[in-house]
PDBQT receptor file of N, H, CA, C and O in Angstrom, charges set to zero:
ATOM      1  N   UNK A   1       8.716 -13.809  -2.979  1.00  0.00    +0.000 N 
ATOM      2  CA  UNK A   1       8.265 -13.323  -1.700  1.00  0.00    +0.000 C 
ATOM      3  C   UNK A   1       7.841 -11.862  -1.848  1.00  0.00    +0.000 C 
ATOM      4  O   UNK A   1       8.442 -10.982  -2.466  1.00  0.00    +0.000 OA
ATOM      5  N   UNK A   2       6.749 -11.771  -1.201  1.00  0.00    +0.000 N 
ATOM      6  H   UNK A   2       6.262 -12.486  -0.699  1.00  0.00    +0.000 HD
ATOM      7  CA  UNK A   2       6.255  -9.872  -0.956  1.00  0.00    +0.000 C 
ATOM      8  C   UNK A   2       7.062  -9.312  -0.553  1.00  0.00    +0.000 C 
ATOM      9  O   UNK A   2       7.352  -9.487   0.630  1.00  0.00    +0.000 OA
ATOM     10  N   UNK A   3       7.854  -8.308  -1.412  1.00  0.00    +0.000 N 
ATOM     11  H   UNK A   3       7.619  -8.166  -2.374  1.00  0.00    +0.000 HD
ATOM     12  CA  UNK A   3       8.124  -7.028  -0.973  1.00  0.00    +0.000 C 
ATOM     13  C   UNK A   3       7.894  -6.327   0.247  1.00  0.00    +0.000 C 
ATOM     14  O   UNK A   3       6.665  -6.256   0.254  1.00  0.00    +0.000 OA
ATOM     15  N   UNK A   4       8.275  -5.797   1.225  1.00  0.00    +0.000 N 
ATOM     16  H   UNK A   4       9.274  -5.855   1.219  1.00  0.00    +0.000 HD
ATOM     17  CA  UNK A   4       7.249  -5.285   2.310  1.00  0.00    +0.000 C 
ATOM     18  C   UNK A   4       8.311  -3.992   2.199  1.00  0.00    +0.000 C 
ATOM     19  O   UNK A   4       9.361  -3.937   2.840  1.00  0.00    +0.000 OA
ATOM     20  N   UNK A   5       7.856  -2.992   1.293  1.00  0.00    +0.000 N 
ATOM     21  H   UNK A   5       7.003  -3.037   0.773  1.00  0.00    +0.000 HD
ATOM     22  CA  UNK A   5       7.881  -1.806   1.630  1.00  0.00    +0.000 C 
ATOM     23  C   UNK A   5       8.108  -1.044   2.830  1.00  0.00    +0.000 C 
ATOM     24  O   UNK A   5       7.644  -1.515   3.868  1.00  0.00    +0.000 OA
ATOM     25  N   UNK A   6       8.889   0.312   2.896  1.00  0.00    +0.000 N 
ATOM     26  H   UNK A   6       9.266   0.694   2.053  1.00  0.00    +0.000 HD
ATOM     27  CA  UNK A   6       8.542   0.630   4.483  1.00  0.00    +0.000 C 
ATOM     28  C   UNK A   6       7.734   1.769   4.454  1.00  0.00    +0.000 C 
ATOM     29  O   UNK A   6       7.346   2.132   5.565  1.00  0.00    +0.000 OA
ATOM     30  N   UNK A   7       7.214   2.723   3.088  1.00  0.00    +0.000 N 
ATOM     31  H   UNK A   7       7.528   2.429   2.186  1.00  0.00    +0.000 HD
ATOM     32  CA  UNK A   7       6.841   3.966   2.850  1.00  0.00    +0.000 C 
ATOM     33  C   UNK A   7       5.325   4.177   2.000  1.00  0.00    +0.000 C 
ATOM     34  O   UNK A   7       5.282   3.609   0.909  1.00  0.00    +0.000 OA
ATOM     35  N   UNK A   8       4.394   4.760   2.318  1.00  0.00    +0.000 N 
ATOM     36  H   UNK A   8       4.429   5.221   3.205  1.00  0.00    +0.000 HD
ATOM     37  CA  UNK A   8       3.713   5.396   1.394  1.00  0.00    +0.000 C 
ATOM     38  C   UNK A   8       4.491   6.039   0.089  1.00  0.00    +0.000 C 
ATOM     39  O   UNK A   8       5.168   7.066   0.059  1.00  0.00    +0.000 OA
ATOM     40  N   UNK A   9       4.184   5.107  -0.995  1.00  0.00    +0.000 N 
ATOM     41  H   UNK A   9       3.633   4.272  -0.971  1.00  0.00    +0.000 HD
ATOM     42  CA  UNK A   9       4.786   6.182  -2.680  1.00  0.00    +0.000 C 
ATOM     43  C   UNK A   9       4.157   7.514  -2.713  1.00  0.00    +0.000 C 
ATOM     44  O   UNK A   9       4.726   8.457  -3.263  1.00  0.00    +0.000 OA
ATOM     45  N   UNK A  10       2.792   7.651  -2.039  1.00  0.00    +0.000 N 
ATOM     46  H   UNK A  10       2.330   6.885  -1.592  1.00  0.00    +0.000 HD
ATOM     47  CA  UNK A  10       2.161   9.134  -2.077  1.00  0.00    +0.000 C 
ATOM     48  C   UNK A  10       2.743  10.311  -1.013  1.00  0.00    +0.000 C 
ATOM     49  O   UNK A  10       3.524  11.212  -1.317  1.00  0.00    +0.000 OA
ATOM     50  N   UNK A  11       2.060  10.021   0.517  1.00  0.00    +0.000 N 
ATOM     51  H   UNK A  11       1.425   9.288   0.764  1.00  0.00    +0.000 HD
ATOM     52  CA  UNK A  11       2.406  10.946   1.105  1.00  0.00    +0.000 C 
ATOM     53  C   UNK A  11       3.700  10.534   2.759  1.00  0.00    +0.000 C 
ATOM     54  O   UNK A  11       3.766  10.996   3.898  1.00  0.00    +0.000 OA
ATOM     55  N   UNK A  12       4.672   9.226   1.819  1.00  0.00    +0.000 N 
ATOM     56  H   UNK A  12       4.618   8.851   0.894  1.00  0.00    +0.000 HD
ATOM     57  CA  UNK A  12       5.472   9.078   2.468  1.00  0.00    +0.000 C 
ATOM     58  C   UNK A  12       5.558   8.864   4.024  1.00  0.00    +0.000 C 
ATOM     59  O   UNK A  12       6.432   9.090   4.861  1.00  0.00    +0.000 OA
ATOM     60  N   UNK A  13       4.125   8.267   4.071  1.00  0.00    +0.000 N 
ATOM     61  H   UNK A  13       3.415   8.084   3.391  1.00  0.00    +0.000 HD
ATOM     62  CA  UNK A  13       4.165   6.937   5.486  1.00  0.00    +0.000 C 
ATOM     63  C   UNK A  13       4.779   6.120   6.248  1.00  0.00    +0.000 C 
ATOM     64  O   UNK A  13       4.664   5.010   5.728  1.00  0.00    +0.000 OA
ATOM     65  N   UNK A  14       5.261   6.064   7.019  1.00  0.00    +0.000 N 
ATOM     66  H   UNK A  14       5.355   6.965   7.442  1.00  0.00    +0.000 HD
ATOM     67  CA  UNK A  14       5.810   5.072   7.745  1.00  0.00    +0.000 C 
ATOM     68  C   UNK A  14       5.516   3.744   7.698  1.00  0.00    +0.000 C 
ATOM     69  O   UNK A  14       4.764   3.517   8.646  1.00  0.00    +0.000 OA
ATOM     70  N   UNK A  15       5.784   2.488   6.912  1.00  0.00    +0.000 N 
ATOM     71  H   UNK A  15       6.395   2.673   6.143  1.00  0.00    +0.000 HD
ATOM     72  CA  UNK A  15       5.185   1.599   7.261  1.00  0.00    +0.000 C 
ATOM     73  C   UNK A  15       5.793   0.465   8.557  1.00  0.00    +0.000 C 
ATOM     74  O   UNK A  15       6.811   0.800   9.164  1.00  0.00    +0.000 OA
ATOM     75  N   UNK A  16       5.244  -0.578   8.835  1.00  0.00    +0.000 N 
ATOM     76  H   UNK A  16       4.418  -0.850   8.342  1.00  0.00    +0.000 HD
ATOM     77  CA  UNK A  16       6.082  -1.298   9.592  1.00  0.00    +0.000 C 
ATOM     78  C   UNK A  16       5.428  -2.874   9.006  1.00  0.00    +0.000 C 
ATOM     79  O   UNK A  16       4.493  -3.100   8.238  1.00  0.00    +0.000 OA
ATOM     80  N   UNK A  17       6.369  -3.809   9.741  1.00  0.00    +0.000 N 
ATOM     81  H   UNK A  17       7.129  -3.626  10.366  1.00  0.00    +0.000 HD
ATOM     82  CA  UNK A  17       5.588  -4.572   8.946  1.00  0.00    +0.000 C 
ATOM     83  C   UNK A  17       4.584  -5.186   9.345  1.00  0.00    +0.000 C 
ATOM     84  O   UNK A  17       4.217  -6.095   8.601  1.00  0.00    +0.000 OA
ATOM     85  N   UNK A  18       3.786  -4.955  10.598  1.00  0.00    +0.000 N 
ATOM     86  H   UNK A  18       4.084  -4.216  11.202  1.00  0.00    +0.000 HD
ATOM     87  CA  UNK A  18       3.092  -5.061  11.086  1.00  0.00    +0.000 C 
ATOM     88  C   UNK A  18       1.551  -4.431  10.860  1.00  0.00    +0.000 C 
ATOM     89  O   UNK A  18       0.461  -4.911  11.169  1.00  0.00    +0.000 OA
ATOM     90  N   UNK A  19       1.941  -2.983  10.104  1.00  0.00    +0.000 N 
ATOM     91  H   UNK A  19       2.827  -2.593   9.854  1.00  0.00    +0.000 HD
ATOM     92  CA  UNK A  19       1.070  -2.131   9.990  1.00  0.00    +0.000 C 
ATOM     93  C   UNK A  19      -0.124  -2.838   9.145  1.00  0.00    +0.000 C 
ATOM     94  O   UNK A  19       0.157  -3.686   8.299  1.00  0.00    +0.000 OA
ATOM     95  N   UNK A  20      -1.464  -2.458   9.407  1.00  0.00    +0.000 N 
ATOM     96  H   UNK A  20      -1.692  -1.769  10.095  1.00  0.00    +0.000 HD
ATOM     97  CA  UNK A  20      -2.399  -2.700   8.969  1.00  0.00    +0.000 C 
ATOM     98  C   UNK A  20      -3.193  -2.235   8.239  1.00  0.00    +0.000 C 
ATOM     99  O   UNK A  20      -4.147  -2.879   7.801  1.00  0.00    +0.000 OA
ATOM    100  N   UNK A  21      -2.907  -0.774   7.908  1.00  0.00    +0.000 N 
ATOM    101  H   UNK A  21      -2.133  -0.251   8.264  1.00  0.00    +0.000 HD
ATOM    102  CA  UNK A  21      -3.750   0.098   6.760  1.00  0.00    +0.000 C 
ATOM    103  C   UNK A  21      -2.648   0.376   5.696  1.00  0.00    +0.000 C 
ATOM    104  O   UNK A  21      -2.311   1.540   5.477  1.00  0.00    +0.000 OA
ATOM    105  N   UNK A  22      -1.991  -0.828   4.926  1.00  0.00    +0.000 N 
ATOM    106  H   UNK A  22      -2.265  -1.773   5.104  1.00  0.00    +0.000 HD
ATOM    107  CA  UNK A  22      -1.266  -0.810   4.282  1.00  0.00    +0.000 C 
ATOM    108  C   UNK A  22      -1.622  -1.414   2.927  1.00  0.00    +0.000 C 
ATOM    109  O   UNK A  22      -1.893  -2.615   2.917  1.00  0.00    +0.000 OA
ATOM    110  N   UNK A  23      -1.656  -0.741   1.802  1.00  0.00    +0.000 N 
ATOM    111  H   UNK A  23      -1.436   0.234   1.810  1.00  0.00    +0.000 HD
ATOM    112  CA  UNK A  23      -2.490  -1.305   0.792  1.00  0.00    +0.000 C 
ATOM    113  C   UNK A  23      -1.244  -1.413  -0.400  1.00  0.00    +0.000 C 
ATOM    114  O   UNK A  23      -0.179  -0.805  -0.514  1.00  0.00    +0.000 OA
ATOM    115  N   UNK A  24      -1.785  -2.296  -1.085  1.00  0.00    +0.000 N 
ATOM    116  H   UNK A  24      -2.650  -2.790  -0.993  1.00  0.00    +0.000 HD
ATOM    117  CA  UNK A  24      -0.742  -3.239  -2.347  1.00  0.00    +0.000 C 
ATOM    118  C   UNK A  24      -1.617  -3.500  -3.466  1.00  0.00    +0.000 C 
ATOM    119  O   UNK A  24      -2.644  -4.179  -3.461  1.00  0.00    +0.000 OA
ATOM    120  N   UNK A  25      -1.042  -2.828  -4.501  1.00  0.00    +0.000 N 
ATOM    121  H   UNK A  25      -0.208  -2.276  -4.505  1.00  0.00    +0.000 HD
ATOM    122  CA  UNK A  25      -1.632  -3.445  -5.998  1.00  0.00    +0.000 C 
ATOM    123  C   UNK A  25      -0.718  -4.536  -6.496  1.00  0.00    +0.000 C 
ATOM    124  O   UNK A  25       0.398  -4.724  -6.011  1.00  0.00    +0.000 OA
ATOM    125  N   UNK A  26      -1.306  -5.362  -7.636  1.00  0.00    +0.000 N 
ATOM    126  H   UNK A  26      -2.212  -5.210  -8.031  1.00  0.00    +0.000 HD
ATOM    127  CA  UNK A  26      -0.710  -6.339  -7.871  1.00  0.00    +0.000 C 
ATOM    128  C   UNK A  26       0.740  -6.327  -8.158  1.00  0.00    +0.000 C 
ATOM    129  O   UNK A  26       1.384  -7.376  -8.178  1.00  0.00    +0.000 OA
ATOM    130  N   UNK A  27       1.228  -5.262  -8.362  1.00  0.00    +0.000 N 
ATOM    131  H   UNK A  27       0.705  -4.410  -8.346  1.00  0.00    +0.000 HD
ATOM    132  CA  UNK A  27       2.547  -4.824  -9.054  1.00  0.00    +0.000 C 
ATOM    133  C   UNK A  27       3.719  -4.777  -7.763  1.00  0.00    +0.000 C 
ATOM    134  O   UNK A  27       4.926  -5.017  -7.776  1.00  0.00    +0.000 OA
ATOM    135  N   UNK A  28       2.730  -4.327  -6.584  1.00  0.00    +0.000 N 
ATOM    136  H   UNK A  28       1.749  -4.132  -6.573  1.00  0.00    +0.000 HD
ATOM    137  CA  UNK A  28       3.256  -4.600  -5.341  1.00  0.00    +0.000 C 
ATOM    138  C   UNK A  28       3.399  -2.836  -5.191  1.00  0.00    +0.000 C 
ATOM    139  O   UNK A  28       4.401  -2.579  -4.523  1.00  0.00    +0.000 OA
ATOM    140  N   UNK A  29       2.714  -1.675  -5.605  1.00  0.00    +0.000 N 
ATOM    141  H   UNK A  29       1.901  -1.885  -6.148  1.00  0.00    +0.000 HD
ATOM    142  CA  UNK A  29       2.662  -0.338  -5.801  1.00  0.00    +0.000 C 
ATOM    143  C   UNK A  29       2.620  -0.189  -4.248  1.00  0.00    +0.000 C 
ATOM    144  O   UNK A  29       1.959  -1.205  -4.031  1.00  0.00    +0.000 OA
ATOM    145  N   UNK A  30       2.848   0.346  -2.993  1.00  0.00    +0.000 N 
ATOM    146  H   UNK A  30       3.384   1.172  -3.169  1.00  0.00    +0.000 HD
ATOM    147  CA  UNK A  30       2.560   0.601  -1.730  1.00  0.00    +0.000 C 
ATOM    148  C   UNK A  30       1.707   1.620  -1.532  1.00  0.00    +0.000 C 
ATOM    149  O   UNK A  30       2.086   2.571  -2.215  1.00  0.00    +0.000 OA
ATOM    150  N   UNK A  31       0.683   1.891  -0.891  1.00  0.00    +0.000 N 
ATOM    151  H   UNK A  31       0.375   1.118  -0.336  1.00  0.00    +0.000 HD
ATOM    152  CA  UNK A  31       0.480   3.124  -0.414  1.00  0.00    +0.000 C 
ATOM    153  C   UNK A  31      -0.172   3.272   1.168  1.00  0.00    +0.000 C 
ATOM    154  O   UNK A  31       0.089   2.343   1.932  1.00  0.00    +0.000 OA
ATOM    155  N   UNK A  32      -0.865   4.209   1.599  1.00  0.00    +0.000 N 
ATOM    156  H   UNK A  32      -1.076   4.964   0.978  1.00  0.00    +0.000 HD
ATOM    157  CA  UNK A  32      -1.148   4.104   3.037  1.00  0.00    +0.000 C 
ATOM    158  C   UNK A  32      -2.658   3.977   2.445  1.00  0.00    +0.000 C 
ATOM    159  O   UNK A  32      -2.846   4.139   1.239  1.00  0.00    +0.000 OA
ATOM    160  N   UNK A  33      -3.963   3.618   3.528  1.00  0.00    +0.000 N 
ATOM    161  H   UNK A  33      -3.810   3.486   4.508  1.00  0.00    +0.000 HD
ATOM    162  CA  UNK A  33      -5.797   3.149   3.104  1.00  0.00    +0.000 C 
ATOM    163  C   UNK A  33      -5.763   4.594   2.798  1.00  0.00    +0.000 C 
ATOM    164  O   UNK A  33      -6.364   4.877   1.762  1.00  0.00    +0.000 OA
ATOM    165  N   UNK A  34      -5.149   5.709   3.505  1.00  0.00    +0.000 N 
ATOM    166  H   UNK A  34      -4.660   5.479   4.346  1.00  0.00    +0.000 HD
ATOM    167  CA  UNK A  34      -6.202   6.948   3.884  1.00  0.00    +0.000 C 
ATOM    168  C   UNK A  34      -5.576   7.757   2.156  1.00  0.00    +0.000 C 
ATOM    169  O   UNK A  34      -6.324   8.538   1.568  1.00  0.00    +0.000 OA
ATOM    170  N   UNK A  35      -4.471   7.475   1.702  1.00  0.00    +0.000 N 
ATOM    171  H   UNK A  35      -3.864   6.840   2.179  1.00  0.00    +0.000 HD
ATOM    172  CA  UNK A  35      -4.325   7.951   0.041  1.00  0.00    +0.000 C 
ATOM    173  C   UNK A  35      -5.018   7.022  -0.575  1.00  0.00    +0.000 C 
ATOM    174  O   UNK A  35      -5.892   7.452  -1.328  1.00  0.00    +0.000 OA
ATOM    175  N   UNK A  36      -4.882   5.663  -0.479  1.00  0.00    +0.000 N 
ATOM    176  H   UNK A  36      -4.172   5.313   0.133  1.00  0.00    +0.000 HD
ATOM    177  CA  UNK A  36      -6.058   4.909  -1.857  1.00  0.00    +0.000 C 
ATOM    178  C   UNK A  36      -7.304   5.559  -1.886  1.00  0.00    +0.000 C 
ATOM    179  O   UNK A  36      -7.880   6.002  -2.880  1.00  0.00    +0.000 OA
ATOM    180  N   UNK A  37      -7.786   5.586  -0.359  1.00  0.00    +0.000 N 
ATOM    181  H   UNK A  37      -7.318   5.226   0.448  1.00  0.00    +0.000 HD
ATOM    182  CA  UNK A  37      -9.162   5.911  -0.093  1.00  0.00    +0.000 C 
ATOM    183  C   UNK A  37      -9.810   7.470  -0.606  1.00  0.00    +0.000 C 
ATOM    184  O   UNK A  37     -10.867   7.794  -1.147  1.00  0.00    +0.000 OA
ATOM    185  N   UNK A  38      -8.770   8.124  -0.202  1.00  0.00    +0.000 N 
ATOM    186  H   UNK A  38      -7.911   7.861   0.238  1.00  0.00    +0.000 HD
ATOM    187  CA  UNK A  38      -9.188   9.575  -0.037  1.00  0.00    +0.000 C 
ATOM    188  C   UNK A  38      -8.425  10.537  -1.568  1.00  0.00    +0.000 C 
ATOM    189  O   UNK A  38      -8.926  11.442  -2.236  1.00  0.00    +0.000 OA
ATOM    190  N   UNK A  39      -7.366  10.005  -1.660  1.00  0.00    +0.000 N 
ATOM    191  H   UNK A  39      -6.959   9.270  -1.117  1.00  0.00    +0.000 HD
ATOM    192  CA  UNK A  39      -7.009  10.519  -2.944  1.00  0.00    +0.000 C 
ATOM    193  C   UNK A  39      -6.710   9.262  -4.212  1.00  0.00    +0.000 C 
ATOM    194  O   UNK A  39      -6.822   9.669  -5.368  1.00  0.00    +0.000 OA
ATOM    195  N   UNK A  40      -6.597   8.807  -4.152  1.00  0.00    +0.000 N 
ATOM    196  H   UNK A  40      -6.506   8.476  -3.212  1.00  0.00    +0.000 HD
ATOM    197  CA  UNK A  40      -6.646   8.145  -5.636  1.00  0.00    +0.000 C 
ATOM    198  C   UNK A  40      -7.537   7.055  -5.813  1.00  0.00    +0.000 C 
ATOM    199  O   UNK A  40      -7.278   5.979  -6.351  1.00  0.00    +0.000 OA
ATOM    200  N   UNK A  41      -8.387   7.351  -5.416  1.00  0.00    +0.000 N 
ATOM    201  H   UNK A  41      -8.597   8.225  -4.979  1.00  0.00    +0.000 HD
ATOM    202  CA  UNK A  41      -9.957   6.660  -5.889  1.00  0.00    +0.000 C 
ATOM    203  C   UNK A  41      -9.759   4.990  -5.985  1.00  0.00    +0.000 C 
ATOM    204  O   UNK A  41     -10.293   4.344  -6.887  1.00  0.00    +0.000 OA
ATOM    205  N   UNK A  42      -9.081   4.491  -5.139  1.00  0.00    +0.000 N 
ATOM    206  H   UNK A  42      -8.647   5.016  -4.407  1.00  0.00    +0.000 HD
ATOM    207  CA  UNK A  42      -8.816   3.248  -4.974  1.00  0.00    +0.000 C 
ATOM    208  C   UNK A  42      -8.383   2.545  -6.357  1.00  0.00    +0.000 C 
ATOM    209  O   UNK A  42      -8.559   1.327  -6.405  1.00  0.00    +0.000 OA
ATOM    210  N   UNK A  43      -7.773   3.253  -7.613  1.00  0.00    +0.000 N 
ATOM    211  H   UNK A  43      -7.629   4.242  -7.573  1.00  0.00    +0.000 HD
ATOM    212  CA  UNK A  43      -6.885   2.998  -8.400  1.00  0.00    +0.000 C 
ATOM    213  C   UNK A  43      -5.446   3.320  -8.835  1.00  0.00    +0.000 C 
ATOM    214  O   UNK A  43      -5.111   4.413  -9.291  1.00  0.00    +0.000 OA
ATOM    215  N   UNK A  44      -4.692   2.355  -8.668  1.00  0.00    +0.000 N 
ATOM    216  H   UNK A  44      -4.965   1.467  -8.298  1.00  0.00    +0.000 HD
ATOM    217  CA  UNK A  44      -3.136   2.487  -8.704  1.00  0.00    +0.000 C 
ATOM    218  C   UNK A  44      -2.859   3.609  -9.451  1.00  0.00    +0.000 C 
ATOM    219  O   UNK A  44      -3.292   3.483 -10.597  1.00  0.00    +0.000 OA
ATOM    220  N   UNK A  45      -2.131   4.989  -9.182  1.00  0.00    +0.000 N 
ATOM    221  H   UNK A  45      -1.779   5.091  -8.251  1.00  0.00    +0.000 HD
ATOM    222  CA  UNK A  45      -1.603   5.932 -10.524  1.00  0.00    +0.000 C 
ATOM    223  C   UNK A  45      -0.414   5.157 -11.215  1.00  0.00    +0.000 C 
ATOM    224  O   UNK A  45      -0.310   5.459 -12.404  1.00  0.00    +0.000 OA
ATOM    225  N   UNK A  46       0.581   4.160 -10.734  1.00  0.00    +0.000 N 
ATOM    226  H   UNK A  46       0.496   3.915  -9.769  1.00  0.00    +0.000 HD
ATOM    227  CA  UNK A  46       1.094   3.232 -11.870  1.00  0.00    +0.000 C 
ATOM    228  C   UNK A  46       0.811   2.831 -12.279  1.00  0.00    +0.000 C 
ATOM    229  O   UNK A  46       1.159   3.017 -13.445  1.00  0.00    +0.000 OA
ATOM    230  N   UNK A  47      -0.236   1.668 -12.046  1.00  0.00    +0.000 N 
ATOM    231  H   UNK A  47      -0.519   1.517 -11.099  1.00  0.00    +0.000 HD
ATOM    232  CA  UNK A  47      -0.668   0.540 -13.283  1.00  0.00    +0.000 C 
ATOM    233  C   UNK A  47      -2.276   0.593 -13.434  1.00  0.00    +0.000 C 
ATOM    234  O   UNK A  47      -3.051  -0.200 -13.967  1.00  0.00    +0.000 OA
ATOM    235  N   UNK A  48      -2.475   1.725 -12.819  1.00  0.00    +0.000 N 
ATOM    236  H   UNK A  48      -1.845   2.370 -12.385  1.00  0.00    +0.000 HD
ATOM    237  CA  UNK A  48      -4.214   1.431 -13.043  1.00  0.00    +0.000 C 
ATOM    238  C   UNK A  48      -4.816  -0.040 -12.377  1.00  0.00    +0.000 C 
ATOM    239  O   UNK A  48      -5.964  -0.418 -12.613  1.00  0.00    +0.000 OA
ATOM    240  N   UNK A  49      -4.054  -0.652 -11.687  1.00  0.00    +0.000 N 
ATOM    241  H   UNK A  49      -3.122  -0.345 -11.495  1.00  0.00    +0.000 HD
ATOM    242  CA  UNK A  49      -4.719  -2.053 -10.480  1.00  0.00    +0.000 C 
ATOM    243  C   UNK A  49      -5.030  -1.525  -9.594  1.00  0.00    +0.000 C 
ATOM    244  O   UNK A  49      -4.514  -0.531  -9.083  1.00  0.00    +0.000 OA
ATOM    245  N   UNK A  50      -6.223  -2.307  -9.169  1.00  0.00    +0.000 N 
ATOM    246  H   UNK A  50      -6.642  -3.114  -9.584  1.00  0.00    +0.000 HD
ATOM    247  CA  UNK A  50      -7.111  -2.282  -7.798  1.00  0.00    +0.000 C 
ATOM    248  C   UNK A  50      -6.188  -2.395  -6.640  1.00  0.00    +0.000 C 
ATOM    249  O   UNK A  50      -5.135  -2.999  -6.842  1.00  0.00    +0.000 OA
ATOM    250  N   UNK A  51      -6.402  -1.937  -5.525  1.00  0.00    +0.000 N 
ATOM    251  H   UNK A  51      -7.258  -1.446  -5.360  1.00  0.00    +0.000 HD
ATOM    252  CA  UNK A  51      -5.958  -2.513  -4.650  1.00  0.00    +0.000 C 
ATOM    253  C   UNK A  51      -6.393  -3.125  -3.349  1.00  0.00    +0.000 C 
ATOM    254  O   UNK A  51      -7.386  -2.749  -2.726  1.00  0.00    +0.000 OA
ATOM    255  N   UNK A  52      -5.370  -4.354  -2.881  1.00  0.00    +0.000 N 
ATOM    256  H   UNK A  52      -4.564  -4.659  -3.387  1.00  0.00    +0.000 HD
ATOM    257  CA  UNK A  52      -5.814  -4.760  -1.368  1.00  0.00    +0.000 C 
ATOM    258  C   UNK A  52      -5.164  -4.592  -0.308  1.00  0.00    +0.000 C 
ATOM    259  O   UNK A  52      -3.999  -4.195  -0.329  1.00  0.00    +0.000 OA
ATOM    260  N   UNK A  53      -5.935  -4.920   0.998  1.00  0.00    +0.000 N 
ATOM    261  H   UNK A  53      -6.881  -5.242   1.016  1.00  0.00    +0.000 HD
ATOM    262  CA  UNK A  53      -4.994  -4.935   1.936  1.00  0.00    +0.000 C 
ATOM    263  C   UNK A  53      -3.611  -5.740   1.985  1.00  0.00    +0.000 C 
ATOM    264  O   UNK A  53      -3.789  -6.859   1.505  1.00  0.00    +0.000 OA
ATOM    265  N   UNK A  54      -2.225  -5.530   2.426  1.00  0.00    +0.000 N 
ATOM    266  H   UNK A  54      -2.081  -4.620   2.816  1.00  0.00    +0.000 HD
ATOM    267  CA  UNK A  54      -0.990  -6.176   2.092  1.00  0.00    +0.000 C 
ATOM    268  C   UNK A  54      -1.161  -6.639   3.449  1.00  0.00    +0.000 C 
ATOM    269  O   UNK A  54      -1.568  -5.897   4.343  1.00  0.00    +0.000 OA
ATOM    270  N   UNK A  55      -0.824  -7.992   3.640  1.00  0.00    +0.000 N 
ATOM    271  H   UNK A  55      -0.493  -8.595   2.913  1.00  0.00    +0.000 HD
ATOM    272  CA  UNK A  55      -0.849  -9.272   4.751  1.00  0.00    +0.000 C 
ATOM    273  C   UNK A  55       0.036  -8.386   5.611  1.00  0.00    +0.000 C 
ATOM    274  O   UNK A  55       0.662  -7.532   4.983  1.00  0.00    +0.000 OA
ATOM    275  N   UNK A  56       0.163  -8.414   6.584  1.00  0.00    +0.000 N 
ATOM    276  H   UNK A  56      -0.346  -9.108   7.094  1.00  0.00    +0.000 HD
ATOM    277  CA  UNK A  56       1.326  -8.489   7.753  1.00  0.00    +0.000 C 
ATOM    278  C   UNK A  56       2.503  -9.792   7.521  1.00  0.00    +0.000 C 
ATOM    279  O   UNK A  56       2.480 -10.886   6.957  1.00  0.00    +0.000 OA
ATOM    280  N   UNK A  57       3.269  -9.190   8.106  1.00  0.00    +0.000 N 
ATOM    281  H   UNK A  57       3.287  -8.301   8.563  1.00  0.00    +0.000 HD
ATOM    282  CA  UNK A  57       4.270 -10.169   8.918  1.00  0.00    +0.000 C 
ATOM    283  C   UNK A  57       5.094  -9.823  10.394  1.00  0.00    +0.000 C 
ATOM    284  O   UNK A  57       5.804  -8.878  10.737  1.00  0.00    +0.000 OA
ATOM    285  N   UNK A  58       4.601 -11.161  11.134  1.00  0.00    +0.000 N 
ATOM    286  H   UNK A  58       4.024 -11.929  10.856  1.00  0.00    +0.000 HD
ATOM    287  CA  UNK A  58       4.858 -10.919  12.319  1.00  0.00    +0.000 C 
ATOM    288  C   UNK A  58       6.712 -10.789  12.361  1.00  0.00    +0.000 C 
ATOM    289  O   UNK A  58       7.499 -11.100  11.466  1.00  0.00    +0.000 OA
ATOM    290  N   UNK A  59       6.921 -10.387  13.333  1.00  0.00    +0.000 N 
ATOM    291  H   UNK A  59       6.283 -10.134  14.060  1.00  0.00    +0.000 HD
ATOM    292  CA  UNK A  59       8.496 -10.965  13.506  1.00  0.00    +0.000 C 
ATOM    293  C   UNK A  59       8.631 -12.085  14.700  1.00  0.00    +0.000 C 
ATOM    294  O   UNK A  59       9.722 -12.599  14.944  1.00  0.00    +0.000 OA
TER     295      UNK A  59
């Protein structure tokens, strides 16, 4: 089962699990869109994987 993180690894985000600008490399790396996007060039600094949007889950 996915991991669902609650934090940006970069600039320490709030996540919920609902949240929607929540991005996941295959490794399951967390971060918030606006760090993939804006600072790390949409490549993981752990594993060098792409990343996608991470699904929701409702409660």
């Amino acid at each position: 089962m996915l991991e669902m993180r609650t934090r940006c690894k970069k600039c320490d985000k709030a996540f919920t699990d609902e949240s929607n600008d929540t991005m996941i490399c295959s490794h399951e790396c967390t971060f918030c869109q606006n760090c993939v996007e804006n600072v790390l060039n949409a490549i993981c600094p752990n594993c060098g994987g792409e990343f996608q949007q991470r699904p929701t889950r409702k409660k």
